[in-house]
DRENDREN-395618 format. One record per atom (N, C-alpha, C): y, x, z; residue number from 1; atom name. Coordinates in steps of 0.2 Angstrom, whole numbers. Example, Ala and Ser with C-alpha at 12.3 -4.5 7.8 and 13.67 -1.06 7.14 Angstrom:
2
+-------+-------+-------+-----+-------+
!    py !    px !    pz ! num ! atome !
+-------+-------+-------+-----+-------+
!   -28 !    66 !    39 !   1 !     N !
!   -22 !    62 !    39 !   1 !    CA !
!   -16 !    66 !    39 !   1 !     C !
!   -11 !    64 !    35 !   2 !     N !
!    -5 !    68 !    36 !   2 !    CA !
!     0 !    64 !    39 !   2 !     C !
+-------+-------+-------+-----+-------+
***
This chain:
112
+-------+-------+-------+-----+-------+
!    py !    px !    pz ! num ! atome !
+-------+-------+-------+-----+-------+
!   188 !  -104 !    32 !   1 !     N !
!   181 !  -104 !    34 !   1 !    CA !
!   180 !  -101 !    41 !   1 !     C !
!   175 !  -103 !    45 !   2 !     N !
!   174 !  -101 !    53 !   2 !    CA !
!   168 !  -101 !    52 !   2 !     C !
!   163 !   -95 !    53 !   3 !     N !
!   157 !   -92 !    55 !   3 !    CA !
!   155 !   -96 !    61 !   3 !     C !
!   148 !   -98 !    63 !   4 !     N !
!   147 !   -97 !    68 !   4 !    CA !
!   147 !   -95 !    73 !   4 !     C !
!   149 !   -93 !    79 !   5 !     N !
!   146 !   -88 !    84 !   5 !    CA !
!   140 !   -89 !    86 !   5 !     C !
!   136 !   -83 !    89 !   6 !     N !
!   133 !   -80 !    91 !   6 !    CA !
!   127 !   -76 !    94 !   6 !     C !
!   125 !   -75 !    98 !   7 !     N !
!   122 !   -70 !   102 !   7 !    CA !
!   117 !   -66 !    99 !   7 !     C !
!   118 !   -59 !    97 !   8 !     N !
!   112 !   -56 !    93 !   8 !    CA !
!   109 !   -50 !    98 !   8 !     C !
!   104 !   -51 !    96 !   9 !     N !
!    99 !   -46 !    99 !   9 !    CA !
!   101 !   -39 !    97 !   9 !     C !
!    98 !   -33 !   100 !  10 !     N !
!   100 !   -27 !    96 !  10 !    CA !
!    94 !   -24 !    91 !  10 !     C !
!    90 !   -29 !    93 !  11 !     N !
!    84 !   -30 !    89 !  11 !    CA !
!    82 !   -33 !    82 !  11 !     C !
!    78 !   -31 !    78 !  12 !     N !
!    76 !   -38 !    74 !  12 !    CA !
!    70 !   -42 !    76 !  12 !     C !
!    70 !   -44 !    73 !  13 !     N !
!    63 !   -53 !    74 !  13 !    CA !
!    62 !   -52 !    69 !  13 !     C !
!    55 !   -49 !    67 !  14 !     N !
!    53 !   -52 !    60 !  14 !    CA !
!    48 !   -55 !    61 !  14 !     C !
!    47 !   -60 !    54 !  15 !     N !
!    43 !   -66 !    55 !  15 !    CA !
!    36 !   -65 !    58 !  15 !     C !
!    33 !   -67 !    63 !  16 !     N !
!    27 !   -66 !    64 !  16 !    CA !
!    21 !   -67 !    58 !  16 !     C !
!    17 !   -62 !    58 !  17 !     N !
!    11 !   -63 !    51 !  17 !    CA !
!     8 !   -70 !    49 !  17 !     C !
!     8 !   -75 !    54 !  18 !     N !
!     4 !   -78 !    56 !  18 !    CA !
!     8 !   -87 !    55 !  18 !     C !
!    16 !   -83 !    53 !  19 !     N !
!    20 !   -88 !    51 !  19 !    CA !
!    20 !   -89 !    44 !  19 !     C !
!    19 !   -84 !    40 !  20 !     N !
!    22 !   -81 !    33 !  20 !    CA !
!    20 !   -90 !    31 !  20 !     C !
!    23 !   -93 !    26 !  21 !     N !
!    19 !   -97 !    23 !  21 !    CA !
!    21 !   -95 !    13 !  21 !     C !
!    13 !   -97 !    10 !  22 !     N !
!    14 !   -94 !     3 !  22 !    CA !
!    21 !   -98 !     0 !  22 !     C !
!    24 !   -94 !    -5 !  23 !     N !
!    27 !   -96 !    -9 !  23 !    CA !
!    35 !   -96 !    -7 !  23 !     C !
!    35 !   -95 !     1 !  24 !     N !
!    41 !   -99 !     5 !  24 !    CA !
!    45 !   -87 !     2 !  24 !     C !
!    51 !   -87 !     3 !  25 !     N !
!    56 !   -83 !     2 !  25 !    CA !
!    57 !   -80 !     8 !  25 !     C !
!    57 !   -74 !     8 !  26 !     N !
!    58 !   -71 !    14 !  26 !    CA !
!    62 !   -62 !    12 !  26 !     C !
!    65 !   -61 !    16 !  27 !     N !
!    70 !   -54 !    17 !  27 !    CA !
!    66 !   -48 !    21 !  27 !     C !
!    67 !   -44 !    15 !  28 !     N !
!    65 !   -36 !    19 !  28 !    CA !
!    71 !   -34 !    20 !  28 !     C !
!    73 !   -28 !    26 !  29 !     N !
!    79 !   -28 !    28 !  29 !    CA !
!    78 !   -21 !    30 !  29 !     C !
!    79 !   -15 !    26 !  30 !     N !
!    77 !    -9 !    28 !  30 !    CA !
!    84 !    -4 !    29 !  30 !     C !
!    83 !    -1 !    30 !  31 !     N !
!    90 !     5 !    32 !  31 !    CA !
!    89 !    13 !    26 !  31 !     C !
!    93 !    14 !    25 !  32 !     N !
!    94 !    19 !    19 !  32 !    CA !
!    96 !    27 !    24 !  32 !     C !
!    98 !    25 !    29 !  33 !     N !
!   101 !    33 !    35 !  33 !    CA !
!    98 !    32 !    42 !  33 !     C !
!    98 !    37 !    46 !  34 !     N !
!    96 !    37 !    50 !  34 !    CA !
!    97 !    32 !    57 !  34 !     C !
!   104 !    31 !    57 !  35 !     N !
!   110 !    28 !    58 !  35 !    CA !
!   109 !    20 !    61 !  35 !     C !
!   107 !    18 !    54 !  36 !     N !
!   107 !    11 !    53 !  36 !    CA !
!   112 !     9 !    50 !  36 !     C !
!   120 !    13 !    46 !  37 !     N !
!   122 !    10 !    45 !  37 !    CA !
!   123 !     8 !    39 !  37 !     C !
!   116 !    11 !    33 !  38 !     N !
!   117 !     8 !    25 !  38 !    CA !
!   111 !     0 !    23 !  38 !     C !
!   111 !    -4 !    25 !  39 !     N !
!   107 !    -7 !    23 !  39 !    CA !
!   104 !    -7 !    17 !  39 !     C !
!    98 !   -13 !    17 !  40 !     N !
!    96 !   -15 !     9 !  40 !    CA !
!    94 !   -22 !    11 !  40 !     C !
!    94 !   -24 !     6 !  41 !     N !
!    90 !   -32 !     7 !  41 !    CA !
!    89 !   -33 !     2 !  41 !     C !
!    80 !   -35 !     3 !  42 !     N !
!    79 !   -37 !    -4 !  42 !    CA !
!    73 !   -46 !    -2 !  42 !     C !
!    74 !   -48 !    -7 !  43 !     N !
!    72 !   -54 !    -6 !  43 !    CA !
!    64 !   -53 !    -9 !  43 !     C !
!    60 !   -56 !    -4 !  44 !     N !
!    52 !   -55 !    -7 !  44 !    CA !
!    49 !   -63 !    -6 !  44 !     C !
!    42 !   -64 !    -9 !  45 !     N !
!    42 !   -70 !    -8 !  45 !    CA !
!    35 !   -71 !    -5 !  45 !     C !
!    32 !   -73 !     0 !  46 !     N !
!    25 !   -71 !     0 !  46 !    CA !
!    18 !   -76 !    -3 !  46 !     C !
!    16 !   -71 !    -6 !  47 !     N !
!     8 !   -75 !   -10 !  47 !    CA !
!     2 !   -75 !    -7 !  47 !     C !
!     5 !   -73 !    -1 !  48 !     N !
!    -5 !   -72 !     0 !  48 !    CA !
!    -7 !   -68 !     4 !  48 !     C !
!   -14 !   -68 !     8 !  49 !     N !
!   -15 !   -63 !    11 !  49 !    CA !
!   -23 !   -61 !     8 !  49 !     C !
!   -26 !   -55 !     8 !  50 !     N !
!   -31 !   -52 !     2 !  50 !    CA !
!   -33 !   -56 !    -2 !  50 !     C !
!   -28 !   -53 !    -5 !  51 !     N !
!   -29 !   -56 !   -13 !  51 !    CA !
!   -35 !   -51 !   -19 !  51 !     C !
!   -33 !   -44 !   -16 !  52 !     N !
!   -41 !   -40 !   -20 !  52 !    CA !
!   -46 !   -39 !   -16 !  52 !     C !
!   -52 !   -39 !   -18 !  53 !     N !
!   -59 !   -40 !   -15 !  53 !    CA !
!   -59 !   -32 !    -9 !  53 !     C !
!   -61 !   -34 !    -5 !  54 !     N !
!   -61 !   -29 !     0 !  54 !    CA !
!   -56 !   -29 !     6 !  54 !     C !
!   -51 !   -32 !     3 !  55 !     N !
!   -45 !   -33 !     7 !  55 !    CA !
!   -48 !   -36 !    15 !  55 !     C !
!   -43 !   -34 !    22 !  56 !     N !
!   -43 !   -37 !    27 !  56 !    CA !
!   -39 !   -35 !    30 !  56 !     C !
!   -35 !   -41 !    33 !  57 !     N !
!   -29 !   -42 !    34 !  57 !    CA !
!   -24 !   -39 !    30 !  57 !     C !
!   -24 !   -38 !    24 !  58 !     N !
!   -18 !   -36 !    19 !  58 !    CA !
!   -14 !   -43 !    18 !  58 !     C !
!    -8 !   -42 !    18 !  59 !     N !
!    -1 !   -46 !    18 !  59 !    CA !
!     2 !   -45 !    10 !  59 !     C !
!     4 !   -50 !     6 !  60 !     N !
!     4 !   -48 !    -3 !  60 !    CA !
!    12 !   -50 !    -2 !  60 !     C !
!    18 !   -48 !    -4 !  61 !     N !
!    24 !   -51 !    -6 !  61 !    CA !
!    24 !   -49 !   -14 !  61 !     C !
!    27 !   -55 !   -18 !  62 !     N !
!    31 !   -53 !   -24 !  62 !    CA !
!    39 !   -51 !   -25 !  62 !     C !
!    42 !   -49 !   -29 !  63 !     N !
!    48 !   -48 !   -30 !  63 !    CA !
!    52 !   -54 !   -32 !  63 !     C !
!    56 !   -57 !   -29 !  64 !     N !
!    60 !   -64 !   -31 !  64 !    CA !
!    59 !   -63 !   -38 !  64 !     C !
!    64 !   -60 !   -41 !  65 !     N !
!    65 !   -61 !   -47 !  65 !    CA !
!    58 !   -64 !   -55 !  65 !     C !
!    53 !   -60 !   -52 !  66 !     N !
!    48 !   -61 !   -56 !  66 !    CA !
!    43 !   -68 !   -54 !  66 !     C !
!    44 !   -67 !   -48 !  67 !     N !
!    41 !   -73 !   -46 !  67 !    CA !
!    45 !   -80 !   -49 !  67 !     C !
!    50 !   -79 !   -49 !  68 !     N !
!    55 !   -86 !   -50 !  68 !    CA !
!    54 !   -86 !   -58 !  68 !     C !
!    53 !   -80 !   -60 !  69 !     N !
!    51 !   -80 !   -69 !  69 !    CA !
!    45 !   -83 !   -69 !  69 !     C !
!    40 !   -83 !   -65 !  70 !     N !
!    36 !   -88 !   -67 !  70 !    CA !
!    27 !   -81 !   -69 !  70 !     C !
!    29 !   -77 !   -66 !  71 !     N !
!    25 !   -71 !   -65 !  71 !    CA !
!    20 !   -71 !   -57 !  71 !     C !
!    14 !   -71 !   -60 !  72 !     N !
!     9 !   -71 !   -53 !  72 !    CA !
!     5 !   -69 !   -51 !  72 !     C !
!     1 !   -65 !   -48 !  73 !     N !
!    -3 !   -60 !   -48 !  73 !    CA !
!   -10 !   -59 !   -50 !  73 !     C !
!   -12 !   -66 !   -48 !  74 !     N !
!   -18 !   -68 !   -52 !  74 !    CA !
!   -16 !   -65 !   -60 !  74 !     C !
!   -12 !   -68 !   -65 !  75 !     N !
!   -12 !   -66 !   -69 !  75 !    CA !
!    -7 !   -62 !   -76 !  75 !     C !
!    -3 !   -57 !   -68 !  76 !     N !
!     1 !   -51 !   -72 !  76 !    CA !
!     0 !   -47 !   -76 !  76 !     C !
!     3 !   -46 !   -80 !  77 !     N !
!    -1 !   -38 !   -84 !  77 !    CA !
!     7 !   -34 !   -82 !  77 !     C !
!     5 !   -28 !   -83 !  78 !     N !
!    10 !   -21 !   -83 !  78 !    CA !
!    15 !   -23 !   -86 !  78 !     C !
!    14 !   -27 !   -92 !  79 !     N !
!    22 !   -29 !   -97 !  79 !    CA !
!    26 !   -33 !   -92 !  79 !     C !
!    25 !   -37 !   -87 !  80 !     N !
!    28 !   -42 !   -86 !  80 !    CA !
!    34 !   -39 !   -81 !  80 !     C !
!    34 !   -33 !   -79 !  81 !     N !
!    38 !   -30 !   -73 !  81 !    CA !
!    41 !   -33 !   -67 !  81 !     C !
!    35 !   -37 !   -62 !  82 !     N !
!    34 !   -36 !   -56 !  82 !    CA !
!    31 !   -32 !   -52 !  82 !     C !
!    35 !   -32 !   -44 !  83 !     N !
!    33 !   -26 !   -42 !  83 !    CA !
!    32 !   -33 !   -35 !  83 !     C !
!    24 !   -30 !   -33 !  84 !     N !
!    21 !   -33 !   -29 !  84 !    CA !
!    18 !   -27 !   -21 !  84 !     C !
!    19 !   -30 !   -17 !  85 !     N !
!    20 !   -26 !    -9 !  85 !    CA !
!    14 !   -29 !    -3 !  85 !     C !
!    12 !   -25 !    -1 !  86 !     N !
!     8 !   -25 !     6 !  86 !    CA !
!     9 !   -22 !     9 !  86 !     C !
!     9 !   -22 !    15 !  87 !     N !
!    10 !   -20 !    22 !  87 !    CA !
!    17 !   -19 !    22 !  87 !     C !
!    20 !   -24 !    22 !  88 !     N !
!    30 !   -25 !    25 !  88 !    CA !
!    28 !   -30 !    27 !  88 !     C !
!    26 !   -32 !    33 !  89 !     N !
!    25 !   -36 !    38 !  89 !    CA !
!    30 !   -34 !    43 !  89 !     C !
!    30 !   -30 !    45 !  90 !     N !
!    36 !   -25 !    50 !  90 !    CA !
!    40 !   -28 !    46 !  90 !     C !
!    43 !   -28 !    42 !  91 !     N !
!    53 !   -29 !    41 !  91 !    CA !
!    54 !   -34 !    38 !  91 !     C !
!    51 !   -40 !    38 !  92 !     N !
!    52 !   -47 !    34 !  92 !    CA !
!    54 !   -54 !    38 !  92 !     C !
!    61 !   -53 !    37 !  93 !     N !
!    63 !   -58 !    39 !  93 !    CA !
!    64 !   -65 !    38 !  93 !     C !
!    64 !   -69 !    40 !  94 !     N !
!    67 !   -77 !    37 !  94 !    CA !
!    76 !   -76 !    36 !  94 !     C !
!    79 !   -81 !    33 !  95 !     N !
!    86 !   -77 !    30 !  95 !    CA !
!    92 !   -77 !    37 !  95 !     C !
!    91 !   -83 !    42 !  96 !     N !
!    95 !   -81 !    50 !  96 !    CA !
!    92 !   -76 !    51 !  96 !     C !
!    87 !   -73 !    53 !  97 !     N !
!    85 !   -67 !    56 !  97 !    CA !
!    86 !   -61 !    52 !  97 !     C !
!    88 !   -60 !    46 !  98 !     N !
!    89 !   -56 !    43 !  98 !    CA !
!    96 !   -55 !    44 !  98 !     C !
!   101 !   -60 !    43 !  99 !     N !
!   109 !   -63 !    44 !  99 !    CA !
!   110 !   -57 !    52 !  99 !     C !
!   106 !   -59 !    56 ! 100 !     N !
!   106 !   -55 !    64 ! 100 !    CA !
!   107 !   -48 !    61 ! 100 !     C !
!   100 !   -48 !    60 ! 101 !     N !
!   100 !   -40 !    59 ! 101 !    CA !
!   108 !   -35 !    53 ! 101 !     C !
!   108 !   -39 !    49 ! 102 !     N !
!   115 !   -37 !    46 ! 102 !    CA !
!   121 !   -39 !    50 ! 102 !     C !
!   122 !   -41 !    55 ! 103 !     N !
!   125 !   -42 !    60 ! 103 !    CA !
!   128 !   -38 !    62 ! 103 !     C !
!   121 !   -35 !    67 ! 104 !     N !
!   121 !   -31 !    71 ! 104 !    CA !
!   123 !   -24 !    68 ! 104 !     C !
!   119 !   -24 !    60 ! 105 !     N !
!   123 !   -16 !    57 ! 105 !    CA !
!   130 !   -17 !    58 ! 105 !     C !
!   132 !   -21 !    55 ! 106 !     N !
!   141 !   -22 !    56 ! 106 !    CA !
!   145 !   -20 !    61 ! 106 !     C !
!   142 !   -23 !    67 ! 107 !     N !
!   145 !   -19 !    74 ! 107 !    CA !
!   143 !   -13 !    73 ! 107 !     C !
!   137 !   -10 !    72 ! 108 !     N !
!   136 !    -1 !    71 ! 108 !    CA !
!   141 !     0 !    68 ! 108 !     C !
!   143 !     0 !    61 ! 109 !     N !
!   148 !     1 !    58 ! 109 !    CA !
!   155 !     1 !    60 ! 109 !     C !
!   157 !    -5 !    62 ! 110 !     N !
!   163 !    -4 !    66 ! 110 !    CA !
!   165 !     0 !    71 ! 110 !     C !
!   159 !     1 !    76 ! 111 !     N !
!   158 !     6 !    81 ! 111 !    CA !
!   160 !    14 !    79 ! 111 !     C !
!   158 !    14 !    73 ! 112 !     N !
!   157 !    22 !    69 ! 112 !    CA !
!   165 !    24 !    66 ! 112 !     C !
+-------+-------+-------+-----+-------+
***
């Protein structure tokens, strides 16, 4: 197998608010250590933006898992064990630009 090369930012790119589309999969990409060298990724999916009455500009993601179960926020209940998120508009990547940013840790890593 042969990866692609390259060129990565030191930065991330996360998706601009304005890109999100409903329903479409998208990656939060957080760090565990000061460092940067423990990642997480988790896969979110986005539903929406003010979804409860009073909302402006709030940003909804679901949990892959319960989303793909067929779980939705209109009509969740506590049984259904979905965990739904706002405001991670900061760290939400499309799956290349997340691929970067785990990249980039790798060379930290190596570096250390």
């Amino acid at each position: 197998m042969h990866f692609e090369e390259r060129e990565l930012k030191p930065y991330g790119e996360p998706v601009p608010p304005e890109e999100l589309k409903k329903g479409e999969t998208y990656f939060a990409v957080l760090f565990l250590d000061d460092d940067g060298l423990v990642p997480t990724l988790e896969p979110l999916v986005f539903i929406g933006r003010d979804l409860d009455p009073g909302d402006e500009g709030k940003l909804y993601f679901q949990d892959y898992g319960s989303y793909r179960g067929g779980v939705r926020f209109e009509t969740a209940s506590p049984d259904d064990d979905a965990t739904f998120h706002t405001g991670r508009e900061k760290g939400i990547y499309d799956y290349e630009h997340a691929l970067d940013v785990l990249l980039v840790c790798s060379l930290r890593r190596r570096k250390k």
